[in-house]
C-alpha positions as CSV (number, residue, x, y, z in Angstrom):
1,X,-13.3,-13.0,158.9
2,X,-14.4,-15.1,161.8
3,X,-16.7,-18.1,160.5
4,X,-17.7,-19.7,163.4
5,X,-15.8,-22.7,162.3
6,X,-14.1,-24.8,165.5
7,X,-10.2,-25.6,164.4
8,X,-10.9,-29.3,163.4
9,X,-13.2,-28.2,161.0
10,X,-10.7,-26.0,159.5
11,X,-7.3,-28.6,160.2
12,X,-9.9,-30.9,158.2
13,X,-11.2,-28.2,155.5
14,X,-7.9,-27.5,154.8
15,X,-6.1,-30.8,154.3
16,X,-5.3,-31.1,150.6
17,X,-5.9,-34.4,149.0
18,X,-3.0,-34.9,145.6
19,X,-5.2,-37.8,145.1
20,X,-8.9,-35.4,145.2
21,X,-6.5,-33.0,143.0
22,X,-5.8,-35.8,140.2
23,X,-9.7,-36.4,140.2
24,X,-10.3,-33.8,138.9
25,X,-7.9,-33.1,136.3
26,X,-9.0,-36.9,135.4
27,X,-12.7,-36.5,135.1
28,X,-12.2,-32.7,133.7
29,X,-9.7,-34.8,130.9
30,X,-12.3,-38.2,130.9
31,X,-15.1,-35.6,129.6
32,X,-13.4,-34.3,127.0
33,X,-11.9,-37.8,125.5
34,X,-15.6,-38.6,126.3
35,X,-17.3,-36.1,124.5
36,X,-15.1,-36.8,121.6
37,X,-15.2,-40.8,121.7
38,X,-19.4,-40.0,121.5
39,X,-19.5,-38.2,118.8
40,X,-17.4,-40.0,116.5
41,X,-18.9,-43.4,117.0
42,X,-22.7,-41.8,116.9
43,X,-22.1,-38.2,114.6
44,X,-25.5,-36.9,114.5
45,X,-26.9,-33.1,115.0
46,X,-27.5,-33.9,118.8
47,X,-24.5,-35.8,119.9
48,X,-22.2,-32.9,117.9
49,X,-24.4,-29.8,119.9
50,X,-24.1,-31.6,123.0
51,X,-20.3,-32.6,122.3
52,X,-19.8,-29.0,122.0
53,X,-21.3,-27.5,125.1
54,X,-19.4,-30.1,127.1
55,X,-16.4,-29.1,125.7
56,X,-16.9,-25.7,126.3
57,X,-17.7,-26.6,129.4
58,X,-14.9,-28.7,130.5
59,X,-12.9,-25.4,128.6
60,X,-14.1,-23.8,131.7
61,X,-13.2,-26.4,134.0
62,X,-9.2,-25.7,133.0
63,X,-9.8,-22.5,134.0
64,X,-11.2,-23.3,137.4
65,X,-7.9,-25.9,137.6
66,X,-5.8,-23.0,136.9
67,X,-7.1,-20.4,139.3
68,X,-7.0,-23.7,142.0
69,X,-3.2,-24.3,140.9
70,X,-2.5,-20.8,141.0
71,X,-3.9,-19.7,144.3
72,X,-1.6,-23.2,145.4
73,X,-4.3,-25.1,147.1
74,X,-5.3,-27.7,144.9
75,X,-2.1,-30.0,145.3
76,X,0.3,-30.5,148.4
77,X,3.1,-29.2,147.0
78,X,3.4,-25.6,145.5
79,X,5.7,-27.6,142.6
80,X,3.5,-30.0,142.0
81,X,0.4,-27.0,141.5
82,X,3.2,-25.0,139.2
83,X,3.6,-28.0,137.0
84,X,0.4,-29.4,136.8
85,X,-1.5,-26.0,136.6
86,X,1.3,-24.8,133.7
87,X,1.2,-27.9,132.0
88,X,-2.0,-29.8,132.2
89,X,-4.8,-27.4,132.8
90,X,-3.5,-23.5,131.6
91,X,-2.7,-24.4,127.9
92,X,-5.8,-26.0,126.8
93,X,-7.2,-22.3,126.8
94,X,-4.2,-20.3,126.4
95,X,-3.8,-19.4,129.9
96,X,-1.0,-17.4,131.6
97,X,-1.2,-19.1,135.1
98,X,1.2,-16.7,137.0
99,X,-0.4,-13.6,135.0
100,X,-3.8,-14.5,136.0
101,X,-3.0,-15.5,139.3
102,X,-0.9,-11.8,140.2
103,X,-4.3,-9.8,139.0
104,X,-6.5,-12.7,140.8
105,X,-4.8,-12.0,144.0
106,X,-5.9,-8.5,143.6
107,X,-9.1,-9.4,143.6
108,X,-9.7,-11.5,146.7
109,X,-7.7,-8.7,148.2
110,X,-10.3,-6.2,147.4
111,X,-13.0,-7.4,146.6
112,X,-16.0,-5.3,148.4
113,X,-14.3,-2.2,147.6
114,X,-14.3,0.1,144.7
115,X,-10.8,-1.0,144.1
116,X,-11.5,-4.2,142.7
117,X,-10.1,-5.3,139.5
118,X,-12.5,-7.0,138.4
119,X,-15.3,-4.5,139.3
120,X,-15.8,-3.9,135.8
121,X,-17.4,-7.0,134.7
122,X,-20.3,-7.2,137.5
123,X,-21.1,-3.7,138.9
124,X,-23.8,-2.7,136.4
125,X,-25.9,-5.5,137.4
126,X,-29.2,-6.1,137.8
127,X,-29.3,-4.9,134.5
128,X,-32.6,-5.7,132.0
129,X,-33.6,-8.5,130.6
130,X,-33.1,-7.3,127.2
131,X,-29.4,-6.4,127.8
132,X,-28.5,-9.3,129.3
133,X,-29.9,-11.6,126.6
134,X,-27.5,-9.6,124.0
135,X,-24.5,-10.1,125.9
136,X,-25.2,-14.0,125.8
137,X,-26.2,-13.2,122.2
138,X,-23.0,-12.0,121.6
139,X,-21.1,-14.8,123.5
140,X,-23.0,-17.3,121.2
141,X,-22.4,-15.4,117.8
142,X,-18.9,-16.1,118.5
143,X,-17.7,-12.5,118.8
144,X,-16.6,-12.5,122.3
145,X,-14.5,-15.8,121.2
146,X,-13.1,-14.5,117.7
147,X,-11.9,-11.5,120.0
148,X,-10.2,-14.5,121.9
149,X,-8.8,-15.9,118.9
150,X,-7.6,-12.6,117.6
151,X,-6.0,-11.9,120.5
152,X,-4.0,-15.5,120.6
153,X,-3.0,-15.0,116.7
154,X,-1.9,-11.4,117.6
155,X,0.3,-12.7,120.4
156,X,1.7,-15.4,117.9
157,X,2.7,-12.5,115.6
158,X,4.3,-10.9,118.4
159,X,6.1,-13.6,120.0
160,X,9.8,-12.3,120.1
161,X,8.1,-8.9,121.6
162,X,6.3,-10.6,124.7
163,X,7.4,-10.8,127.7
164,X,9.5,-14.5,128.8
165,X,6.3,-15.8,131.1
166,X,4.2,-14.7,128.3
167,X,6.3,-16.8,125.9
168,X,6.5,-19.5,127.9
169,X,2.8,-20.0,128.4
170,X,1.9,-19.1,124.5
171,X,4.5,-22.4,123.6
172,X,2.7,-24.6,125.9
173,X,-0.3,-23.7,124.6
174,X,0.7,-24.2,121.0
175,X,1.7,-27.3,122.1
176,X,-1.7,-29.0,123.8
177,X,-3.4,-27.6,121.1
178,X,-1.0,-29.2,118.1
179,X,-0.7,-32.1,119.8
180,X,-4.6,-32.4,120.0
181,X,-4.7,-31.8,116.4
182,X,-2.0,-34.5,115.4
183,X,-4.1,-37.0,117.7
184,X,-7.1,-36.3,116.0
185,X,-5.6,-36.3,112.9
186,X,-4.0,-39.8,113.6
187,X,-7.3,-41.6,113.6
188,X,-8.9,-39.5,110.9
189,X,-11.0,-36.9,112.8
190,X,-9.4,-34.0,112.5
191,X,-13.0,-32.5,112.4
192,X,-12.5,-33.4,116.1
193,X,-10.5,-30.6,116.5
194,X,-12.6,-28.2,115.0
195,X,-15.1,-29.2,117.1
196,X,-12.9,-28.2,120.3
197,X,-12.0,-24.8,118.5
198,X,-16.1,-23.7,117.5
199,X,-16.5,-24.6,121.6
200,X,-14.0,-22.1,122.3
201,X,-15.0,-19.7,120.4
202,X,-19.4,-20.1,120.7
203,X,-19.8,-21.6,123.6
204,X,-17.0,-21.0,126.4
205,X,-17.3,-17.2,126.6
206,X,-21.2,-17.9,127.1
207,X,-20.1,-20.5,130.4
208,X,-17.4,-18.1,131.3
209,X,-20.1,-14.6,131.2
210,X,-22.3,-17.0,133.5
211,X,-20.0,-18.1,135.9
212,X,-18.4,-14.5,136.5
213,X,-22.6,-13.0,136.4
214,X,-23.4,-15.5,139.5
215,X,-20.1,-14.9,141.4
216,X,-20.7,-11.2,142.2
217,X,-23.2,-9.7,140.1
218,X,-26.1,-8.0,141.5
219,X,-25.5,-9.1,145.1
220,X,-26.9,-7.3,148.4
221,X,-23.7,-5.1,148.7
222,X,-20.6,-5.4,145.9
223,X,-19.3,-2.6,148.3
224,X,-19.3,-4.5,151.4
225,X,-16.4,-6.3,153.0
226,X,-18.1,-9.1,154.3
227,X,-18.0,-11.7,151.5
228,X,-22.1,-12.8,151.8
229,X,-22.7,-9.6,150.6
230,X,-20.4,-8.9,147.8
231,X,-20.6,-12.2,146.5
232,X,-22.8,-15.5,146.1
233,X,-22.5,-19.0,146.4
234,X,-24.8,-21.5,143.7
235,X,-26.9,-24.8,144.8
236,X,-26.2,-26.0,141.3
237,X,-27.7,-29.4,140.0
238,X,-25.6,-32.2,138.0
239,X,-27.0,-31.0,135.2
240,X,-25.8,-27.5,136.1
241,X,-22.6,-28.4,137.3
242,X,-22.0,-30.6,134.3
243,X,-23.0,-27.7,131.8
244,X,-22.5,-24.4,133.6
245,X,-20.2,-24.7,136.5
246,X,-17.7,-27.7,136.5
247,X,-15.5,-28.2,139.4
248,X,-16.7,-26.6,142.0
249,X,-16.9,-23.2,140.7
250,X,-20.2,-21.9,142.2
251,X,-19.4,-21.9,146.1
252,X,-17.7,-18.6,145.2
253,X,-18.9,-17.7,148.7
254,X,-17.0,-20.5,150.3
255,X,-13.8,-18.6,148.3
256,X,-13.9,-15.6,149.3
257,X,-14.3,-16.7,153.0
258,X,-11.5,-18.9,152.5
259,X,-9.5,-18.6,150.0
260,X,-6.8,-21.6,151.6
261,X,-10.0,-24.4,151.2
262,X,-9.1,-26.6,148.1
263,X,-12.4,-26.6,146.0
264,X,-12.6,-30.1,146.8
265,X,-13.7,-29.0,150.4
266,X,-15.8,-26.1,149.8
267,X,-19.2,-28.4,149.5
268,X,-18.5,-29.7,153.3
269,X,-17.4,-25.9,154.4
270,X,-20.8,-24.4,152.6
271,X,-22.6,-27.3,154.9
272,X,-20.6,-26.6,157.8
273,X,-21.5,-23.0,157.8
274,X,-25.4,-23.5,156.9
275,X,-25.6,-26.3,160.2
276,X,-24.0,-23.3,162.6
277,X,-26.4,-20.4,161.4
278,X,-23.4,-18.9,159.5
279,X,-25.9,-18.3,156.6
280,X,-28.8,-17.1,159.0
281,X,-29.4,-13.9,157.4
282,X,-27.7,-14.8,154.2
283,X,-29.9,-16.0,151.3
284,X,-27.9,-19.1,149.4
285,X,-29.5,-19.0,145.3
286,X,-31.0,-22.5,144.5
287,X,-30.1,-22.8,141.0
288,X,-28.9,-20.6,137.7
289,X,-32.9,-20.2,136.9
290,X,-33.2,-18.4,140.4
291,X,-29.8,-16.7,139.4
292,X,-31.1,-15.3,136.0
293,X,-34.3,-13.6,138.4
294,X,-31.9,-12.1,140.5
295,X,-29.6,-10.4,137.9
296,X,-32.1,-8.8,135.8
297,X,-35.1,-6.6,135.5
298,X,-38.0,-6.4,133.5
């Protein structure tokens, strides 16, 4: 789709950075030892709720690395996004990175058409207020995560029966995960480790139903080709993009326009675009509290 963008600006949006890329594997990783440093020097109810929702968060933050790494834009190299995206980011949540990335493609391929895979999750929306509020009720019960869970434990079970890729990725994540236990066991806190697990379970399937509600739910046209109808892009605050959508995440727009853009550039392509009238007719939500208007009803 033609963005009015003049070929500098793309040469430039396009450029990947290994050193932007290590950033933000570093801060996603700083937050989490972070988050845990915090709340074992000062354990209190407030430092061990807000240790959790970070976690959580930055559980979504591997994610967002992951679907970077797998759409092979976040790093020069596509070895270096293979390793780092199957090694450092896919199994702190149990991710299979080529998996996701073969249905993914999918999406971007059709999204704006009834034949997306992901249609699902979104086109119901608007939906009440009511509804809406049990579906993050749900999230924060911890029965979206325990499904999670069961599903990991099942896969465990069935290990010799998966297929080698799942296999592969299953070990790996067995293997950030024990190693983060025997770390936190080392120095005494295995509660530590809990405390990653209960954010998994309570609080990243919340962040997770949020992030996928304000990419394409309830948007001018989910049947429409042109991404700035079938999707959105967020304004979010630090707050917001500390709690709700690390990395980059909301300038879904930017995306789906572009899918080549590392999320590293996608700030300076949404400006880009808004200084040349790109967005003229295309409203640009300021905020998840704007958001939660927009994708339900009374």
């Amino acid at each position: 789709m033609k963005t009015n963008l003049t070929d500098e600006e793309l040469r430039s949006l396009s450029t990947r950075s290994d050193l932007k890329a290590a950033w933000m594997f570093f801060c996603n990783y700083a937050i989490v030892i972070a988050s845990f440093i915090v709340v074992f020097f000062w354990t209190n109810p407030v430092t061990v709720i807000l240790a959790i929702f970070l976690l959580g968060a930055r559980q979504l933050g591997f994610g967002v690395l992951v679907h970077e790494c797998g759409h092979g834009t976040l790093f020069k190299s596509k070895g270096l996004n293979q390793l780092m995206g199957n090694w450092f980011a896919a199994p702190a949540v149990f991710s299979n990175m080529g998996a996701y990335s073969h249905v993914h493609r999918r999406h971007h391929r059709l999204a704006g058409s009834e034949n997306d895979p992901d249609l699902p999750n979104y086109k119901d929306y608007p939906i009440s207020r009511s509804r809406l509020r049990r579906k993050l009720v749900r999230d924060l019960s911890g029965k979206t995560g325990w499904r999670q869970i069961s599903g990991i434990a099942s896969s465990i079970t069935n290990f010799h029966n998966l297929r080698i890729d799942q296999q592969e990725a299953l070990t790996r994540g067995l293997i950030f995960n024990i190693t983060l236990l025997g770390l936190t066991a080392a120095v005494g806190a295995t509660w530590l480790f809990i405390l990653w697990v209960i954010a998994f379970i309570f609080v990243n399937p919340l962040i997770s139903r949020i992030r996928q509600i304000g990419e394409h739910a309830a948007v001018p046209d989910l049947y429409n080709l042109d991404p700035r109808l079938h999707t959105r892009s967020i304004i979010a605050s630090w707050v917001e993009r500390l709690f709700i959508c690390p990395m980059g995440v909301n300038y879904h727009l930017e995306h789906h326009l572009l899918a080549s853009i590392p999320v590293y550039n996608l700030p300076k392509m949404h400006d880009l675009l808004k200084n040349n009238d790109f967005y003229s007719t295309t409203h640009i939500t300021q905020g998840y509290r704007e958001l939660y208007g927009q994708v339900t009803t009374r």
